[in-house]
Structures are given as C-alpha cells and as structure tokens.
C-alpha positions as CSV (number, residue, x, y, z in Angstrom):
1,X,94.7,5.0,184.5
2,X,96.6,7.8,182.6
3,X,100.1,7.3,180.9
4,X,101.9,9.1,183.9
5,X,100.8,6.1,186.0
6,X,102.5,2.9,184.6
7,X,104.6,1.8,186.9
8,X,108.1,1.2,186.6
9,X,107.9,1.8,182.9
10,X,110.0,4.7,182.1
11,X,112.0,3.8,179.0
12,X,109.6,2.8,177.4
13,X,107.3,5.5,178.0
14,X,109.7,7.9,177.7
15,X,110.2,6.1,173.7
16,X,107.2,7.2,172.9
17,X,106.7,10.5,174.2
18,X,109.4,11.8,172.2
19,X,107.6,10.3,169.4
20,X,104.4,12.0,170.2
21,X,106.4,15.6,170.9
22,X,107.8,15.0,167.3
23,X,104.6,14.6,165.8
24,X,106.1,11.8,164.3
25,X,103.9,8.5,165.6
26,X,104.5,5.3,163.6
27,X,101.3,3.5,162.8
28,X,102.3,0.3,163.9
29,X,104.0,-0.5,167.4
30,X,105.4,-3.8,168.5
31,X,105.6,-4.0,172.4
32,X,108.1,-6.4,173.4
33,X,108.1,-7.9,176.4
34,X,107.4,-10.8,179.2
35,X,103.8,-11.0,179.9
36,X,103.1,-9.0,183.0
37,X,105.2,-6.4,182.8
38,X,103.1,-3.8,181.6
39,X,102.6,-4.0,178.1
40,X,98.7,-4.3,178.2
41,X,98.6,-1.6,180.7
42,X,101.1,0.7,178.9
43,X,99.1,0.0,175.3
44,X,96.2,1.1,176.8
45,X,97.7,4.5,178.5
46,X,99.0,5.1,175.1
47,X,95.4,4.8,173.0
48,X,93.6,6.9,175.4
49,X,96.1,9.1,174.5
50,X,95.8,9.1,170.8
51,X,92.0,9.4,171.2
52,X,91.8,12.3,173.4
53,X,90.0,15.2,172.2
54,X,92.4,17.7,174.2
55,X,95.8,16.3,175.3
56,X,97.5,17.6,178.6
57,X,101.3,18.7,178.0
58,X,102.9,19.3,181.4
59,X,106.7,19.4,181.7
60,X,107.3,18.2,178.1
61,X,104.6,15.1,179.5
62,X,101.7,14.0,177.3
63,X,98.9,12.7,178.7
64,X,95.0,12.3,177.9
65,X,92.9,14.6,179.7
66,X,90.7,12.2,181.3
67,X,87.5,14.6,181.0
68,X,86.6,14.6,177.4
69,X,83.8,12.3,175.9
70,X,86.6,10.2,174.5
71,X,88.2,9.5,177.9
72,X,84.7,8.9,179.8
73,X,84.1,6.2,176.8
74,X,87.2,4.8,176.9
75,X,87.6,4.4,180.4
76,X,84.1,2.9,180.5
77,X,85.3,0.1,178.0
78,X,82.6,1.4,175.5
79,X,85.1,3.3,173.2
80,X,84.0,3.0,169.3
81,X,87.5,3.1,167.9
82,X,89.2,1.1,170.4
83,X,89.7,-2.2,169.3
84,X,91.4,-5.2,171.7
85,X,92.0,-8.4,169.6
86,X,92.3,-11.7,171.1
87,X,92.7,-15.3,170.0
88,X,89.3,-16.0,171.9
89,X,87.4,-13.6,169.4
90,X,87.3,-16.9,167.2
91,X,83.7,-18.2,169.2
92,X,82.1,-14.5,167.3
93,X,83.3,-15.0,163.9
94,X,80.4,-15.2,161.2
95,X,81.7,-18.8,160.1
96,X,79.7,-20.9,162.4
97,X,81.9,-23.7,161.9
98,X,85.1,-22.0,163.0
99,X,83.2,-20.6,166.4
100,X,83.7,-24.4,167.5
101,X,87.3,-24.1,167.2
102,X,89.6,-24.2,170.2
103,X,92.4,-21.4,169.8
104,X,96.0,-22.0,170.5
105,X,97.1,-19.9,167.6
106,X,95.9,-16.5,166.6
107,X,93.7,-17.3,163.9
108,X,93.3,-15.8,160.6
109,X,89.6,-15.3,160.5
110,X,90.0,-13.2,163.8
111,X,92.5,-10.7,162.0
112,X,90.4,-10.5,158.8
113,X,86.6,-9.4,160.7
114,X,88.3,-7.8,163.6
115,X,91.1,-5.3,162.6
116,X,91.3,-5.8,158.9
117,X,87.9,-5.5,157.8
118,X,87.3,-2.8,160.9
119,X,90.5,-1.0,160.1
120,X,89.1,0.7,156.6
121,X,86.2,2.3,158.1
122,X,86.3,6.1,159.6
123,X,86.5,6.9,163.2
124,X,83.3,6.8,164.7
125,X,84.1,9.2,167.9
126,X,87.8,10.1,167.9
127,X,90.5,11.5,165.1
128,X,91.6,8.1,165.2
129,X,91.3,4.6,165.7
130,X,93.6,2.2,167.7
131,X,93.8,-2.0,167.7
132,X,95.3,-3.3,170.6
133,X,96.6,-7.2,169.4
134,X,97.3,-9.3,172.2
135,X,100.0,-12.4,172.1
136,X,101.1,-11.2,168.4
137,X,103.4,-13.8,168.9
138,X,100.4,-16.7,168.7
139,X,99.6,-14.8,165.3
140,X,100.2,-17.7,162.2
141,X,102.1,-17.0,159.0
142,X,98.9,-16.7,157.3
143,X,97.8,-14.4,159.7
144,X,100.9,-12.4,159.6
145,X,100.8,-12.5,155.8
146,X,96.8,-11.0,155.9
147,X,98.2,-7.9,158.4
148,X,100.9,-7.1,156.1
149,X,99.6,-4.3,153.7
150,X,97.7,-2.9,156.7
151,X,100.9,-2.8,158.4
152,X,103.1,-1.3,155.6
153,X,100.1,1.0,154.3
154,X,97.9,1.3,157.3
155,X,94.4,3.6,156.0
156,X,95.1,7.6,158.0
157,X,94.5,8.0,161.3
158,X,94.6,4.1,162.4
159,X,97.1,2.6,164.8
160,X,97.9,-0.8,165.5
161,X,99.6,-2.2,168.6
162,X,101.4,-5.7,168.6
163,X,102.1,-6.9,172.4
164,X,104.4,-9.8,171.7
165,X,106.6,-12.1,174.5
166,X,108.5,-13.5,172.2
167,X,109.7,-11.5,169.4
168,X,111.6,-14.2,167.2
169,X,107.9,-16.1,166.9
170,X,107.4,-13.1,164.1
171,X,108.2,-12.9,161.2
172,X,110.9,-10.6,159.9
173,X,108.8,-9.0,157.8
174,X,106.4,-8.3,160.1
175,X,109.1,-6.9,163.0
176,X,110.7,-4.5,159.6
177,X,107.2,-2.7,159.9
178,X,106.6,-2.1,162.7
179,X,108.5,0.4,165.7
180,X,109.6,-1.9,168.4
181,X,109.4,-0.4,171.8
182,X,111.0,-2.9,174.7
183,X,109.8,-3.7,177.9
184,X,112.0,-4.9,180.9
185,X,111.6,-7.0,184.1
186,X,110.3,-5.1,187.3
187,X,112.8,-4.4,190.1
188,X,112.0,-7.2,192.6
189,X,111.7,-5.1,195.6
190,X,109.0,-2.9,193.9
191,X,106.8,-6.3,193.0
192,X,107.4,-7.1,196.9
193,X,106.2,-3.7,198.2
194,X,103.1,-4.0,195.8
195,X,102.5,-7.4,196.7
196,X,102.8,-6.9,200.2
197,X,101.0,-3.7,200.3
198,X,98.2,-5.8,198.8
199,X,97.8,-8.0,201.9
200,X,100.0,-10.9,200.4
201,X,103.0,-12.5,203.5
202,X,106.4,-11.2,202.4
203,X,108.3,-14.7,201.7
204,X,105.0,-15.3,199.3
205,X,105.9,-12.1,197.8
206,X,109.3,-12.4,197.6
207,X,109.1,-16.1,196.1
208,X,106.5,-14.7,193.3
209,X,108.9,-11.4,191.9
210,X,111.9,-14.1,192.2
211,X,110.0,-16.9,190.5
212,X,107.9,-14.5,187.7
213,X,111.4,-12.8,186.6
214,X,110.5,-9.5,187.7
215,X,106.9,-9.5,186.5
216,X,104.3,-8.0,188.7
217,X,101.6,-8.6,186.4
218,X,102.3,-12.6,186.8
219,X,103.0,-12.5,190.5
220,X,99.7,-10.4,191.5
221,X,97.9,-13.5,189.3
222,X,99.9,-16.1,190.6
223,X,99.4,-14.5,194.3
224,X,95.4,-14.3,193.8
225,X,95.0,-18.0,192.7
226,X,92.8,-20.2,195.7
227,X,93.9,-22.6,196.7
228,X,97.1,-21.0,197.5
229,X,99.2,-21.8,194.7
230,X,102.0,-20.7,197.3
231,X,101.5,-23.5,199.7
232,X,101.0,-26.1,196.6
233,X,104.2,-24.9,195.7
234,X,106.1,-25.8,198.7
235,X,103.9,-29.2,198.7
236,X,105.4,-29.8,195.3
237,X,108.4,-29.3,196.1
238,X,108.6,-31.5,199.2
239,X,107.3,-34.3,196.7
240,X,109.6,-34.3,194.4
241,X,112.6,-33.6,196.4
242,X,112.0,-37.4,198.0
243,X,111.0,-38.7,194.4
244,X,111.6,-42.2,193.9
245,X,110.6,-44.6,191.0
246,X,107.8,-46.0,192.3
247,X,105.9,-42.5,193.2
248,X,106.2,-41.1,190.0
249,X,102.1,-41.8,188.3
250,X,100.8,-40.3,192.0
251,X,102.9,-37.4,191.7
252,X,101.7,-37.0,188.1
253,X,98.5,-37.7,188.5
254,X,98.0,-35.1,191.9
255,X,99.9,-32.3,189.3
256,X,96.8,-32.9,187.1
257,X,94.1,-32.7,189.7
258,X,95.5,-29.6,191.1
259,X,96.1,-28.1,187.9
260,X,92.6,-28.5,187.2
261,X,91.2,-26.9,190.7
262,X,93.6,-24.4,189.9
263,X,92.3,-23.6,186.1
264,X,88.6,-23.4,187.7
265,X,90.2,-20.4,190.0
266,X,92.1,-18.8,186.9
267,X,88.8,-18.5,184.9
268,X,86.9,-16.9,187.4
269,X,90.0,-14.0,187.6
270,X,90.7,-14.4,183.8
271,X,87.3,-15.4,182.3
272,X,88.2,-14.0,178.7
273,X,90.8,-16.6,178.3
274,X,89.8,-20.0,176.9
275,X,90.1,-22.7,179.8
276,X,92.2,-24.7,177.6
277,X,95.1,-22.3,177.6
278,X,94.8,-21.5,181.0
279,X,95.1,-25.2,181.8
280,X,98.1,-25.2,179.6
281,X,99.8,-22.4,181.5
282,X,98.8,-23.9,184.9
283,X,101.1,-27.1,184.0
284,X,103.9,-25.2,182.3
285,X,103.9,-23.2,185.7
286,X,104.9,-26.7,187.4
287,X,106.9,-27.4,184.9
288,X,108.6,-23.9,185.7
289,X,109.3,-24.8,189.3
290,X,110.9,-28.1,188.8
291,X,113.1,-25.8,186.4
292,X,113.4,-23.4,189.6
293,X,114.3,-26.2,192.4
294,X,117.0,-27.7,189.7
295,X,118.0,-24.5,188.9
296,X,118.8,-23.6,192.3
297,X,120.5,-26.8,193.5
298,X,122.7,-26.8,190.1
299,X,124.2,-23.0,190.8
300,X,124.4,-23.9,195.1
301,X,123.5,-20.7,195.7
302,X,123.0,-19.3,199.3
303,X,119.5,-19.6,200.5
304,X,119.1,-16.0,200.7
305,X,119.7,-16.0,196.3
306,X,117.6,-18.8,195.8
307,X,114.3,-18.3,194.0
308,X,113.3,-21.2,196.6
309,X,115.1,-19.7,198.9
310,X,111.9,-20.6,201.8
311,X,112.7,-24.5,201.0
312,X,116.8,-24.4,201.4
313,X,116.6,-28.1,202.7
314,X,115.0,-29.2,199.6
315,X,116.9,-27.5,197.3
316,X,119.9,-29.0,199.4
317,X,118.8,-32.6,199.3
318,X,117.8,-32.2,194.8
319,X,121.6,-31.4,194.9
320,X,123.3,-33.7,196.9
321,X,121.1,-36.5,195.2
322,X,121.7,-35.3,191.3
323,X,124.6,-33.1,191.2
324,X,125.1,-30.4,189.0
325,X,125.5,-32.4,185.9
326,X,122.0,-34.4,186.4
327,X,120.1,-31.4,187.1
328,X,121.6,-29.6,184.4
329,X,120.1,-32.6,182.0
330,X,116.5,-32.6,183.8
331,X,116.2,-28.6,183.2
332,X,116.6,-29.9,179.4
333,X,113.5,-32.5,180.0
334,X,111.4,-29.4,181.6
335,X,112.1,-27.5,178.1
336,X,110.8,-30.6,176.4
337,X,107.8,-31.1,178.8
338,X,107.1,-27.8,178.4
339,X,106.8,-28.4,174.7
340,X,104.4,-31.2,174.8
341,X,102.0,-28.8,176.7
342,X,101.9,-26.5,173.9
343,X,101.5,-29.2,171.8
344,X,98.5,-31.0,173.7
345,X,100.2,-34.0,174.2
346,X,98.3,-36.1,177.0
347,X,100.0,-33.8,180.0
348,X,99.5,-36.7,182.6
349,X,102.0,-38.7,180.5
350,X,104.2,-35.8,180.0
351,X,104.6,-35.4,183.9
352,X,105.2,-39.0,184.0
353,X,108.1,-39.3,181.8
354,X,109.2,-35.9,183.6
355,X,109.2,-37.5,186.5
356,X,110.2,-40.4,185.8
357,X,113.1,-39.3,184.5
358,X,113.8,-37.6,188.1
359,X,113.5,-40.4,190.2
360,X,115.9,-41.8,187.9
361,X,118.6,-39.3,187.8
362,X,119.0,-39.8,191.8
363,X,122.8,-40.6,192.5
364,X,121.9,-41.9,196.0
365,X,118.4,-42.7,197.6
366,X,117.2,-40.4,200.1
C-alpha cells in the first residue's frame, strides 16, 4: 500500500505532505486517533516513504516508489530500519524474568531494548530509520520519562511515530515534543460500502460503522469474528431487554463463555496481541452495547437513527421499563464496568453487579 491509498484520510495526509514539500519533517509524530481509523495504516504509508531510495512527486503528491530495494524490503516486512513496537515485545526482552510478564501497560524494558537502545545505531539500508509505537497511550510514566531525550534530541536521520487513542493518557511533556497529526471517524456510508463490498449483509454493516463510531478498521474485525458476533449481539440484546433479578448470574456467566469462544477467534485474526487483552476488549465490547441499547432508548430516537436500529422493539421495551433517567444512571455503571475490566477485576462479577443493577432499575416488569 502507497500513501495515495489510505482511505478516507485526507487531512491528515494532506498535514504531512506539506511537511515533507517543506523539507521540514519533525522527528517525532503523535497520531491521534480512535483505533481503526487508519493510523497504523497511514504510519506505515508514511515510513515507506521516508525510506525510499527515489520518491515519486506527482501533482505536488509524495509517494514511495514502490520499486526500490527499500520498498521490496519494506513491503516484505523484512525492512532493517523499520521498527513496530508493541506492548507484547515484553516475552523477547533479555530479562528472563520480565518475559513471564503479562502486558497491560507499555513497559519500560520494551522502550529501552527496542527503540532506545536501537535508535543510536546507523541505518542499516535506508537514509533513515523509522519506529512505529503502537497504543502510546498504554506507555507508563517511566516509560514516557525513558523516551524523553530521544524525543526532544532524537540522533539524525531517526523518526519516531506515537499512534495514540487517547491523547490525555500522555504526558504533557511528551505531547510538547512531539507534532500531533489528528485522525477522524470514517463517513458511515463508506464503512458500509467496504463492508458490504466484502461479502458482509448490509444491516450487519450498517450496525458495525454505527456501533464502531465511524471506524472501519474495528467494524472489518468485529464483522470477521465466528461465531457471528452480529447474531450474539441481537441475542444479547434480547436478554437483557427482558432482564429480571433472578436471571442476572446466567446472563453473566453466558457473557463470559462467549467472550471466551470469541477471544479464541480474535487470536487466530490478531495472533500478535496477548489473549489477555483481547479478552479484555471482548467484554468491554459488551459492555459497549448495553451502553448502545441504553443509549438509544434514553435519546427515543427513530429506528432508522438508532445504532440498534435492527432491534427497535427492544430498544422500545429498555425505555418504557427504565425511562430516561434510569438509563441515563446504568450508562454511568457501564463506564465503571468498563473500568474494572481494565483493572482485572474478576469480570464474571463485574457483569453481575452490571446486571444486577439492570434488572433493578426496571420501573415495571415486563
């Protein structure tokens, strides 16, 4: 893929090419962004670029040439001087001790042996080297304190690339060095016409670029996932719409057991993430669309706004039995659920006091 190919993109493309016609290129980029959106993908496009032995201007357009020896290496993922750091790097650090670790946080040993220690030797193939860091905003304070003379005096000919969904989780001294380049939320009809151009039903498609907030990245994953995570949707929704007291552990405890069929598919798609996170993001997802059912019943949208908009009666029966106020204070629960995932607590408990709490805000019973 060349820079002229990221899709729906432009500002922020367009930000850096009149960096690179300036001659002007800051060493150290922060992509800001939700995750999907094409930060990764954009990142990439953009060190292919710096690394190209003979860059292709065409209509005031950059882009790498794709013929060079760079270009071949880089697009067979065997590039010297291109460097993708990940929390999961922490199994191949020299400490054996640490490699038993599991990462939630971007540890420091991984920034020390993987772009610190790296960053002070020459280019082995290219003018230059480039260090793609992925969820910067997972990096620790220490880890943010190690990166920050390479940041503010980075050795010549070195780049580093933050991608980074939450921008506040840095710290302001890291953000001061670095250029920030901002990366929106997909047009919704575009994610449907990919998705459905990729074999996926339309009202699956339309539900995922509602649901992901306009990230295709997200909704291609989501749309991949076997079992359908589609038709577990609707079956989660059905259940908790008629949620009493008294269901509240099954419900909890058949979240768990699908979340764990469903982590088994992730890893197979995503098989350089550790299956601990991906477990975590499985159950934050259900967390997501009780925030998403509550969300629509508070606002009584017509079903054609809805994000659920394929369960109307659902959504209908969550508002008549809540209200707007109740479902107002459950989407407050779902934040603090969603907190105690990223915390490890015990997440069969966490959906039991979640729904607990729903069977209890009922004004009526169904």
């Amino acid at each position: 893929m060349n820079l002229s190919e990221i899709f729906c993109q432009d500002k922020a493309v367009n930000s850096l090419q009149r960096a690179y016609a300036c001659g002007r290129l800051p060493h150290a980029y922060i992509f800001a962004g939700a995750d999907g959106v094409g930060k990764f993908c954009t990142a990439g496009t953009w060190s292919k670029l710096l690394l190209c032995y003979s860059p292709i201007i065409k209509d005031n357009f950059a882009d790498s040439c794709g013929k060079c020896e760079s270009c071949r290496c880089f697009e067979g993922d065997s590039h010297p001087d291109f460097h993708h750091i990940y929390k999961e790097l922490i199994k191949f650090v020299k400490d054996a001790q640490k490699r038993k670790r599991q990462p939630v946080d971007l540890p420091i040993d991984v920034i020390r042996e993987f772009l610190i220690d790296k960053v002070q030797t020459k280019p082995a193939l290219s003018a230059a080297k480039v260090f793609i860091v992925s969820e910067a905003e997972k990096l620790n304070a220490a880890s943010q304190n190690a990166l920050l003379k390479v940041l503010e005096e980075p050795p010549a000919a070195s780049f580093i690339i933050l991608l980074c969904t939450k921008l506040d989780n840095l710290l302001p001294t890291t953000r001061s060095r670095c250029q920030i380049v901002r990366f929106g939320p997909l047009d919704e009809e575009k994610i449907i016409a990919h998705l459905v151009q990729a074999g996926i039903n339309k009202n699956e498609a339309k539900f995922w670029a509602r649901f992901t907030g306009g990230s295709i990245g997200q909704a291609q994953m989501l749309s991949a996932i076997e079992p359908s995570f589609y038709e577990i949707k609707k079956e989660f929704l059905k259940r908790i719409c008629r949620c009493q007291l008294a269901d509240s552990v099954d419900i909890a405890q058949w979240i768990n057991s699908t979340a764990s069929k469903l982590t088994e598919s992730w890893m197979k798609i995503k098989n350089d993430t550790s299956k601990a996170d991906i477990g975590r993001q499985i159950k934050k997802i259900f967390v997501q669309m009780v925030i998403s059912s509550l969300d629509d019943a508070m606002k009584q949208l017509k079903a054609e706004k809805m994000i659920n908009f394929d369960q109307a009666g659902q959504i209908q029966a969550i508002e008549q039995n809540r209200g707007a106020e109740n479902c107002a204070k459950l989407i407050e629960d779902c934040f603090t659920a969603g907190r105690f995932i990223d915390a490890s607590v015990n997440e069969k408990l966490v959906f039991e006091r979640l729904l607990i709490n729903f069977a209890n805000s009922a004004m009526i019973t169904n």
